[in-house]
PDB file of N, CA, C, O and CB in Angstrom:
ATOM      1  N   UNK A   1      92.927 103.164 104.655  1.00  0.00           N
ATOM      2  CA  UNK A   1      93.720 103.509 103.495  1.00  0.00           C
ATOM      3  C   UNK A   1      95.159 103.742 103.920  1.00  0.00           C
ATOM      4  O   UNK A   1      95.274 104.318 105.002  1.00  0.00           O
ATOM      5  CB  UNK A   1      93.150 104.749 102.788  1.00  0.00           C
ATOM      6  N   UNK A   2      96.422 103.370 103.209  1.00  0.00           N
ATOM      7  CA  UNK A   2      97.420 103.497 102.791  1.00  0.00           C
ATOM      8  C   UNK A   2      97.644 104.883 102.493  1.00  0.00           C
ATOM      9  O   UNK A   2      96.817 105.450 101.780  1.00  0.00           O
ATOM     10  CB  UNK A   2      97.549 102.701 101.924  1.00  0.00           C
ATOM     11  N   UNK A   3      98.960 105.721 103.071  1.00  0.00           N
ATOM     12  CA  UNK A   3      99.146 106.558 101.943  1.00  0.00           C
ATOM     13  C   UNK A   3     100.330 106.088 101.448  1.00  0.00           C
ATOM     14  O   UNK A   3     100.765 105.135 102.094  1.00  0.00           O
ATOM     15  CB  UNK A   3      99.161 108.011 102.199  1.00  0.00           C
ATOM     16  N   UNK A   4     101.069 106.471 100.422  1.00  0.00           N
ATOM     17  CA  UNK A   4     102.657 105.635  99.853  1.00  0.00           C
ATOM     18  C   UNK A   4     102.656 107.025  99.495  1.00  0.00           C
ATOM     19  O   UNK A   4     101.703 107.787  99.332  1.00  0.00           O
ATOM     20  CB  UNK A   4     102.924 104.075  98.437  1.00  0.00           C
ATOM     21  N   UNK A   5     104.327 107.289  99.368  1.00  0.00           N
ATOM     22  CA  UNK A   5     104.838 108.098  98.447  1.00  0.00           C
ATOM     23  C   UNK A   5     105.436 107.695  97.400  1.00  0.00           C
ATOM     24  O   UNK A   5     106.369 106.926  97.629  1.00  0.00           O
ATOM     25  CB  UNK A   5     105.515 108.784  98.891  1.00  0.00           C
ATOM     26  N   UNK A   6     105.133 108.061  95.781  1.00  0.00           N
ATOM     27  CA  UNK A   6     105.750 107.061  95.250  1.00  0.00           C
ATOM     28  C   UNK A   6     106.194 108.269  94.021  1.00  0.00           C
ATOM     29  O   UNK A   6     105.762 109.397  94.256  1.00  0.00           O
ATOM     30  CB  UNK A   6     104.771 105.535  94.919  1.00  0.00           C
ATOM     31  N   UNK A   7     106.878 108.126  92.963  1.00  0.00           N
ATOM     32  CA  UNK A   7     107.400 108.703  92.123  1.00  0.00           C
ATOM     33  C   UNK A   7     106.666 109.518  91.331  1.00  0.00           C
ATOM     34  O   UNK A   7     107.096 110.523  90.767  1.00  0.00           O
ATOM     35  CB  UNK A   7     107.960 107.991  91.580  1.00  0.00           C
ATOM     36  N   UNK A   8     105.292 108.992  91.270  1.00  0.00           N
ATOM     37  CA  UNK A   8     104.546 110.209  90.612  1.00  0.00           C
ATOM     38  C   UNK A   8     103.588 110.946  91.343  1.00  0.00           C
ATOM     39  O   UNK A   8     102.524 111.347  90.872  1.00  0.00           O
ATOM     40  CB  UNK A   8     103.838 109.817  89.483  1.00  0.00           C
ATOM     41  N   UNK A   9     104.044 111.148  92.697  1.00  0.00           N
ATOM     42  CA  UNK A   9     103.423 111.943  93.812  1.00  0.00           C
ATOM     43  C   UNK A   9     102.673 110.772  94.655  1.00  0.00           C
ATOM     44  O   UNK A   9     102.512 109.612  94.275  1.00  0.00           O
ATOM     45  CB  UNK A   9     102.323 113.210  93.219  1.00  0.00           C
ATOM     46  N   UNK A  10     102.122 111.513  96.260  1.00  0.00           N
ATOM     47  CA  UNK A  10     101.483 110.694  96.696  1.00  0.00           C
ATOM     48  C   UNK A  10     100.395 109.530  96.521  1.00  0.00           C
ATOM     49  O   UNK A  10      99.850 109.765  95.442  1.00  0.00           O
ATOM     50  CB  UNK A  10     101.328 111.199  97.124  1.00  0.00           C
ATOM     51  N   UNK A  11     100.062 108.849  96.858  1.00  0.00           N
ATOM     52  CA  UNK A  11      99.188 107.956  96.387  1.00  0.00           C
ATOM     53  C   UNK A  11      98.415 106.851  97.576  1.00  0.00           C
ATOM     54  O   UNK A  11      98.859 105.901  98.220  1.00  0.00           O
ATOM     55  CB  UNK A  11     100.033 107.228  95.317  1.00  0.00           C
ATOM     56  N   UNK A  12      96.877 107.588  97.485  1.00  0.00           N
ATOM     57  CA  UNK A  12      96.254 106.288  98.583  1.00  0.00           C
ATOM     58  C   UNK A  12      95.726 104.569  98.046  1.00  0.00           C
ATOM     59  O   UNK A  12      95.096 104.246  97.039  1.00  0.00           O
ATOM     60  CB  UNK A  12      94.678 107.013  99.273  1.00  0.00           C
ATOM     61  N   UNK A  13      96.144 103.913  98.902  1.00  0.00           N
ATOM     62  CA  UNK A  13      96.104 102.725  98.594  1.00  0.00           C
ATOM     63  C   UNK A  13      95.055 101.823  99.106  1.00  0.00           C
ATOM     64  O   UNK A  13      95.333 101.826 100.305  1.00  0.00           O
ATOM     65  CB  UNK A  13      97.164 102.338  98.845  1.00  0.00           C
ATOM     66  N   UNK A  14      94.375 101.310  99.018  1.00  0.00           N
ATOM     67  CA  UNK A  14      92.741 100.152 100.069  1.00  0.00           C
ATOM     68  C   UNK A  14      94.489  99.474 100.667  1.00  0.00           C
ATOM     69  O   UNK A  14      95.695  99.643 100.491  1.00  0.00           O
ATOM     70  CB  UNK A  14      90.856  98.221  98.518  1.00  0.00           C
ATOM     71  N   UNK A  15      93.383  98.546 101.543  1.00  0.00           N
ATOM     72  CA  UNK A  15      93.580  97.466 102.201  1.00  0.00           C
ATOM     73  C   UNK A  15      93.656  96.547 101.365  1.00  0.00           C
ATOM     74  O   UNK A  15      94.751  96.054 101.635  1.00  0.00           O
ATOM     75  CB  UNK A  15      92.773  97.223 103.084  1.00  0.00           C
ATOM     76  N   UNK A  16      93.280  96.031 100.610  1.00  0.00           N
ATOM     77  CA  UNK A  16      92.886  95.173  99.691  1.00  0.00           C
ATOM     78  C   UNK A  16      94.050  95.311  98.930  1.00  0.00           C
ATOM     79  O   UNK A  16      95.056  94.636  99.144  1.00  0.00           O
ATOM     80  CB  UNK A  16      91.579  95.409  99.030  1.00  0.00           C
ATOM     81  N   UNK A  17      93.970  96.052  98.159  1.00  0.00           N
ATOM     82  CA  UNK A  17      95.451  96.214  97.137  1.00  0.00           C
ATOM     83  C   UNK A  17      96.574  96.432  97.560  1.00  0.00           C
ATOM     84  O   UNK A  17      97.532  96.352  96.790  1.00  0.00           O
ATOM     85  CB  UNK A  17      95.516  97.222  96.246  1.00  0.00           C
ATOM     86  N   UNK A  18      96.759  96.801  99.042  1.00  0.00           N
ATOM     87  CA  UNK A  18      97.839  96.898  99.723  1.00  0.00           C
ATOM     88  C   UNK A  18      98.763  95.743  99.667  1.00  0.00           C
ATOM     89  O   UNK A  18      99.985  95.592  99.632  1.00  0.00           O
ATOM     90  CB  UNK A  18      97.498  97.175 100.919  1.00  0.00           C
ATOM     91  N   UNK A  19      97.425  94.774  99.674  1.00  0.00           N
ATOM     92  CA  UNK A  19      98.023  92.947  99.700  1.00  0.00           C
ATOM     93  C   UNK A  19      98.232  92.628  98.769  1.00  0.00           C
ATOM     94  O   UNK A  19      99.409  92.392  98.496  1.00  0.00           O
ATOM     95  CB  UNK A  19      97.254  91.754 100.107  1.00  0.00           C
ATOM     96  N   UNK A  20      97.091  92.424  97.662  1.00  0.00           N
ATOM     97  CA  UNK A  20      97.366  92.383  96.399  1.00  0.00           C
ATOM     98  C   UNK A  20      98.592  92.682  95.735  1.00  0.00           C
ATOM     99  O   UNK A  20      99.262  92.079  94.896  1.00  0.00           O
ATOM    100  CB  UNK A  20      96.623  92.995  95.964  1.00  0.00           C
ATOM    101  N   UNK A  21      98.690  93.590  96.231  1.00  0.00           N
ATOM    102  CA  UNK A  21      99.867  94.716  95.271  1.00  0.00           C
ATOM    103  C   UNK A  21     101.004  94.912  95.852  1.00  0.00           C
ATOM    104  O   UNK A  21     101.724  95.850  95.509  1.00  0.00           O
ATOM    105  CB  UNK A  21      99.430  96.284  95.022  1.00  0.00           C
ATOM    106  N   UNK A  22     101.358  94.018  96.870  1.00  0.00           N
ATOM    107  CA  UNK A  22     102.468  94.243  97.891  1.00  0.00           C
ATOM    108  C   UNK A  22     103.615  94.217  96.826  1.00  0.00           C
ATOM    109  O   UNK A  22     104.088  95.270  96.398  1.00  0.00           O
ATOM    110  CB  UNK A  22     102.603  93.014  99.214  1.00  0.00           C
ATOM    111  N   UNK A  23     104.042  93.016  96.417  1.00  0.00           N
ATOM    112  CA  UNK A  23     105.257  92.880  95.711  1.00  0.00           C
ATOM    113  C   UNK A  23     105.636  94.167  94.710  1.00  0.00           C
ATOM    114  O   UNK A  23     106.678  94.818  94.637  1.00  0.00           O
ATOM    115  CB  UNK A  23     105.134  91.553  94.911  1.00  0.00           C
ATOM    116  N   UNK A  24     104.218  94.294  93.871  1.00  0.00           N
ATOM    117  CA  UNK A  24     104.622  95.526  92.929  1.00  0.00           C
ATOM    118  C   UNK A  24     104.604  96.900  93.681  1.00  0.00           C
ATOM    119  O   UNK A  24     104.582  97.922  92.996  1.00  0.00           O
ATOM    120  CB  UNK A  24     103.568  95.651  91.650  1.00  0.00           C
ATOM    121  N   UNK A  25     104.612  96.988  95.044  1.00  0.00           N
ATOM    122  CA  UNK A  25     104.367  98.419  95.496  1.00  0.00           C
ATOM    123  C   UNK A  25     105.862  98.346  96.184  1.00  0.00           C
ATOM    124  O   UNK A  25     106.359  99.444  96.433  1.00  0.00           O
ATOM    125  CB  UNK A  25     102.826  98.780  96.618  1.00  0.00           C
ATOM    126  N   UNK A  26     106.717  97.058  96.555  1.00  0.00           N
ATOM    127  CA  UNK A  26     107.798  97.195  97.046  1.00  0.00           C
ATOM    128  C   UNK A  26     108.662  97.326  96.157  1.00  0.00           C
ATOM    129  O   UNK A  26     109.445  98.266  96.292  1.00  0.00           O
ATOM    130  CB  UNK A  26     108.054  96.395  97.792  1.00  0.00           C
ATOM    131  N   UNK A  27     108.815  96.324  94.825  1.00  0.00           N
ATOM    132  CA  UNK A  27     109.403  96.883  93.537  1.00  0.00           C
ATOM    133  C   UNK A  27     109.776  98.215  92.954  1.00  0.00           C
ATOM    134  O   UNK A  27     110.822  98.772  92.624  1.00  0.00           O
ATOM    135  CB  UNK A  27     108.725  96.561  92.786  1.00  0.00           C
ATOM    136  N   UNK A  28     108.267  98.547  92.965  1.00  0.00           N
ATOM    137  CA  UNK A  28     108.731 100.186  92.941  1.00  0.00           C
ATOM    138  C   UNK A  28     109.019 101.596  94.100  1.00  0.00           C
ATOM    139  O   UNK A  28     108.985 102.827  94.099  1.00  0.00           O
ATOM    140  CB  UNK A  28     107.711 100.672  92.195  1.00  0.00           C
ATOM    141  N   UNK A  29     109.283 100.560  94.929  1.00  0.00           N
ATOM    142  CA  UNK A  29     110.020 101.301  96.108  1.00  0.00           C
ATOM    143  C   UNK A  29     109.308 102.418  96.778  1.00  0.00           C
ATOM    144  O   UNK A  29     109.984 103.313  97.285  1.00  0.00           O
ATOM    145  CB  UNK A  29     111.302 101.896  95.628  1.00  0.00           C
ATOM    146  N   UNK A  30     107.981 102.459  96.835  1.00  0.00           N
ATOM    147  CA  UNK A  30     106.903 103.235  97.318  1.00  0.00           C
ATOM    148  C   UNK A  30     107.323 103.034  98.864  1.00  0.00           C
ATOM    149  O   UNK A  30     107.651 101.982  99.412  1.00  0.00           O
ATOM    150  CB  UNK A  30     105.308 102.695  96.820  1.00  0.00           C
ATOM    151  N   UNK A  31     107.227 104.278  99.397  1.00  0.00           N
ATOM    152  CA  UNK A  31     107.077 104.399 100.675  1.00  0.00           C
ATOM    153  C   UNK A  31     106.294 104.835 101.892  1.00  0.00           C
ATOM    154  O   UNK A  31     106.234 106.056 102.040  1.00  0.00           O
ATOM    155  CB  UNK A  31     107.654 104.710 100.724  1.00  0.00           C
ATOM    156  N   UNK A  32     105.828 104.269 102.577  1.00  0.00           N
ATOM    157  CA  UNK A  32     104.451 103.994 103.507  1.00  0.00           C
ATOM    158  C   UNK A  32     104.504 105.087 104.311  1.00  0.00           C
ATOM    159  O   UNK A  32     105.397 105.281 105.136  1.00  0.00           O
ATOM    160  CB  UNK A  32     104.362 102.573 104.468  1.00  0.00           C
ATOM    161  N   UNK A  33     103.140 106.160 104.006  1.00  0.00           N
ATOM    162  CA  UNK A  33     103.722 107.552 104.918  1.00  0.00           C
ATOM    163  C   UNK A  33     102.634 107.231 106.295  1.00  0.00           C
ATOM    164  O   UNK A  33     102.882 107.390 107.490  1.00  0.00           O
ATOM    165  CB  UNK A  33     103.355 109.560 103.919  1.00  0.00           C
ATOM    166  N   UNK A  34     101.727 106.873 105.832  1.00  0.00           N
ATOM    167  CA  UNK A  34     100.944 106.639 107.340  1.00  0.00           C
ATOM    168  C   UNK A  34      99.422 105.561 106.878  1.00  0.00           C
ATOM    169  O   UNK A  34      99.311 104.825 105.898  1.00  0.00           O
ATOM    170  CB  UNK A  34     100.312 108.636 108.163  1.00  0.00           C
ATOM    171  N   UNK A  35      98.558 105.791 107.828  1.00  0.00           N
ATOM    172  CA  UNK A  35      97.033 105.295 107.184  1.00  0.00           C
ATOM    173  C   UNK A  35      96.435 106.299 107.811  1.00  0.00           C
ATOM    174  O   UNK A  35      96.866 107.231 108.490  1.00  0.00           O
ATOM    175  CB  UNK A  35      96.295 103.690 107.545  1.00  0.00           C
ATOM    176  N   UNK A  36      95.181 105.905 107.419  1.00  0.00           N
ATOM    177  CA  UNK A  36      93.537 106.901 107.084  1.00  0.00           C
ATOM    178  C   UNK A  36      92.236 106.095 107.370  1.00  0.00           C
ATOM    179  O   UNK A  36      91.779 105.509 106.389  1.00  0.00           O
ATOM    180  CB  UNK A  36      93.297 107.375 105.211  1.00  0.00           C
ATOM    181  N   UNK A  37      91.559 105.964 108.546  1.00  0.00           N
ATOM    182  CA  UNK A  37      90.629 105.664 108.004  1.00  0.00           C
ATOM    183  C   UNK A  37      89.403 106.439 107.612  1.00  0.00           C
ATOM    184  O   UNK A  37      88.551 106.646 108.477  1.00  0.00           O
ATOM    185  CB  UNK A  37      90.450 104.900 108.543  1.00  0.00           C
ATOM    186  N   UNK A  38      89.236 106.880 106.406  1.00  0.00           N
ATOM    187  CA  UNK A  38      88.269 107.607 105.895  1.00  0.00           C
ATOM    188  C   UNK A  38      87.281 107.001 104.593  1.00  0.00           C
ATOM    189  O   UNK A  38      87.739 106.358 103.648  1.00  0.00           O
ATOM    190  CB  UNK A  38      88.985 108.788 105.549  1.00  0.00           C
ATOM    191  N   UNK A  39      86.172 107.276 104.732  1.00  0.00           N
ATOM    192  CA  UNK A  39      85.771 106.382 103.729  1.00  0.00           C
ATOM    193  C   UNK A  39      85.298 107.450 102.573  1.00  0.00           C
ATOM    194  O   UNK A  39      84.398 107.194 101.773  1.00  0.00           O
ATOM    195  CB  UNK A  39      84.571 105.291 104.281  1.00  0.00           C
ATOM    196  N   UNK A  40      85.793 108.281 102.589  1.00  0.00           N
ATOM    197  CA  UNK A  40      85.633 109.602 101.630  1.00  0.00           C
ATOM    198  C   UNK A  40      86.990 108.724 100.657  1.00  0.00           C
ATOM    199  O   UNK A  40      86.797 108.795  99.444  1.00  0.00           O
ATOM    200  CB  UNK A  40      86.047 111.678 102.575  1.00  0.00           C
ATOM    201  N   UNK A  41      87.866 108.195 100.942  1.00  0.00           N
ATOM    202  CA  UNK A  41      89.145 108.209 100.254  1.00  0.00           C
ATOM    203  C   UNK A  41      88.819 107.300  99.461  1.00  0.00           C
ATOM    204  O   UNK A  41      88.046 106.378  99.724  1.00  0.00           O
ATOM    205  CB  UNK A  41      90.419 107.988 100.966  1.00  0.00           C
ATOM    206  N   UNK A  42      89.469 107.517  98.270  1.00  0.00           N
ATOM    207  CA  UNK A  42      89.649 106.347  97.012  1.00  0.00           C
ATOM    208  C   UNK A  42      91.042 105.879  96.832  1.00  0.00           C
ATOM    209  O   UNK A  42      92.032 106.553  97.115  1.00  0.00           O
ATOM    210  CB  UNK A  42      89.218 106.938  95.494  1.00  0.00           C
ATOM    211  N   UNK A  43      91.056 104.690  96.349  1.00  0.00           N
ATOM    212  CA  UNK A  43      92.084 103.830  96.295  1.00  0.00           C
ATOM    213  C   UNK A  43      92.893 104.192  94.749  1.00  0.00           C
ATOM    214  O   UNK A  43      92.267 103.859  93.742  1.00  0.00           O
ATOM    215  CB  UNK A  43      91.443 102.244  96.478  1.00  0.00           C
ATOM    216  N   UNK A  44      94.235 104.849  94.561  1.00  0.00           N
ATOM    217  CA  UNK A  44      94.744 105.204  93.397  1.00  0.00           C
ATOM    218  C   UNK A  44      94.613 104.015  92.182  1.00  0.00           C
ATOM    219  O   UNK A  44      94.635 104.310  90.987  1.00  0.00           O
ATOM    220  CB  UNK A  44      96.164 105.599  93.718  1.00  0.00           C
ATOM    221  N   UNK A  45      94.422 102.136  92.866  1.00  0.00           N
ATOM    222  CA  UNK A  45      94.690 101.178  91.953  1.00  0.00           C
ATOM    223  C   UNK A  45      93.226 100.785  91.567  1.00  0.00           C
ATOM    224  O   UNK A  45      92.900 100.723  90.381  1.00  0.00           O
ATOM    225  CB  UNK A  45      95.628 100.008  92.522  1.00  0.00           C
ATOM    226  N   UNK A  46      92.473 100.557  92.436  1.00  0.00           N
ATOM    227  CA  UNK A  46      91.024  99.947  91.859  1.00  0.00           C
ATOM    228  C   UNK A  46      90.471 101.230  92.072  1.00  0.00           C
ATOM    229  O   UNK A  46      90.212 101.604  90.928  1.00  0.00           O
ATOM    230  CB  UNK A  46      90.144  98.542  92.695  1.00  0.00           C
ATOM    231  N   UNK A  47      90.118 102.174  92.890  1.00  0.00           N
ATOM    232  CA  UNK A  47      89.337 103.321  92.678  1.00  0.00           C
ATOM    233  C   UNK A  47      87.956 102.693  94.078  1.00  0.00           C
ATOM    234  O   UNK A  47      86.751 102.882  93.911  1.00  0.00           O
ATOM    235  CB  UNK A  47      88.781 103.504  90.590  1.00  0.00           C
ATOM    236  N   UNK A  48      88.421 102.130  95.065  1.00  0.00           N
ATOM    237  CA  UNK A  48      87.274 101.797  95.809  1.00  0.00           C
ATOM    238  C   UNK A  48      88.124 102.091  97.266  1.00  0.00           C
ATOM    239  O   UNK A  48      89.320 102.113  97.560  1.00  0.00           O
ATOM    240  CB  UNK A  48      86.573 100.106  95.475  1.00  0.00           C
ATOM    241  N   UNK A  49      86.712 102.327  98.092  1.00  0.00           N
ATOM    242  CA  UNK A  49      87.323 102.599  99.817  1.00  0.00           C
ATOM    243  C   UNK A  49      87.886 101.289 100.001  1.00  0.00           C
ATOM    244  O   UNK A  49      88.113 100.382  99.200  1.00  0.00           O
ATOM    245  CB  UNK A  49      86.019 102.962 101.254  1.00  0.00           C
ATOM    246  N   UNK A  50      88.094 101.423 101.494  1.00  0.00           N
ATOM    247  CA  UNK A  50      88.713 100.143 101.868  1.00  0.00           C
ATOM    248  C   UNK A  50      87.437  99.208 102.359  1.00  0.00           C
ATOM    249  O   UNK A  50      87.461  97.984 102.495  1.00  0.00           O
ATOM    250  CB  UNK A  50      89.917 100.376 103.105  1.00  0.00           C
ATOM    251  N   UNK A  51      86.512  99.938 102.549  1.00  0.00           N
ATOM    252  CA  UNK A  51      85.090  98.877 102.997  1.00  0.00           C
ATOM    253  C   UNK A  51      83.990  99.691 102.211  1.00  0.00           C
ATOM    254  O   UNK A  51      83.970 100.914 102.351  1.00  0.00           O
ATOM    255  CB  UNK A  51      84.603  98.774 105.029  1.00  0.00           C
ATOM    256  N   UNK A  52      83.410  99.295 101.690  1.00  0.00           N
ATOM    257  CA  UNK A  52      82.023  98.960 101.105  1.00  0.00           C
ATOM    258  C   UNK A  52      80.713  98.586 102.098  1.00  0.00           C
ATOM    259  O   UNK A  52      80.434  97.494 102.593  1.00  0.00           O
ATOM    260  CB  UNK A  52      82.265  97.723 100.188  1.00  0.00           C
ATOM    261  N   UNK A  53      80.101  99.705 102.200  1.00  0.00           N
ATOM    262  CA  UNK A  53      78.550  99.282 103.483  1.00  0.00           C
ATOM    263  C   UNK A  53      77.806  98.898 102.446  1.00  0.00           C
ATOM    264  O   UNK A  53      77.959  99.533 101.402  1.00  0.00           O
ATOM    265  CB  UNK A  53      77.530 100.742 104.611  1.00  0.00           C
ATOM    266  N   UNK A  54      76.877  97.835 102.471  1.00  0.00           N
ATOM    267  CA  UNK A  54      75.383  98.359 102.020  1.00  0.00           C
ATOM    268  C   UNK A  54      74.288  99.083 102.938  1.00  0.00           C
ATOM    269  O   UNK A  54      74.150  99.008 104.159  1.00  0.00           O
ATOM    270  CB  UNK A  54      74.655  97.176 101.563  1.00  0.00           C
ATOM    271  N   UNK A  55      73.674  99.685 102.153  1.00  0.00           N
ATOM    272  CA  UNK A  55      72.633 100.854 102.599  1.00  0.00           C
ATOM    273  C   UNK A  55      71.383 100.015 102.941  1.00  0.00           C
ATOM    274  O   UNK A  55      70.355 100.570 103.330  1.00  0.00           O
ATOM    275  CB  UNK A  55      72.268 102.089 101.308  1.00  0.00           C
TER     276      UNK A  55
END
């Protein structure tokens, strides 16, 4: 996970939407405070970790 700082407070980001969402996350001038890998964390745009196990 991503964290960004962005205008309406922090915000974690997947891997996935990081890419996805590059252009609109540079647009709005979000800024990249570090990563995480935790799979407790949810993604502020889709709402999913950055990996998915099956059980």
């Amino acid at each position: 996970m991503h964290l960004f700082e962005t205008e309406e407070g922090d915000k974690w980001v997947c891997i996935n939407c990081g890419v996805e969402e590059e252009i609109m996350i540079k647009g709005k001038g979000w800024e990249w405070i570090f990563d995480r890998h935790d799979q407790t964390l949810r993604c502020a745009l889709c709402g999913n970790s950055d990996y998915d196990f099956d059980d």
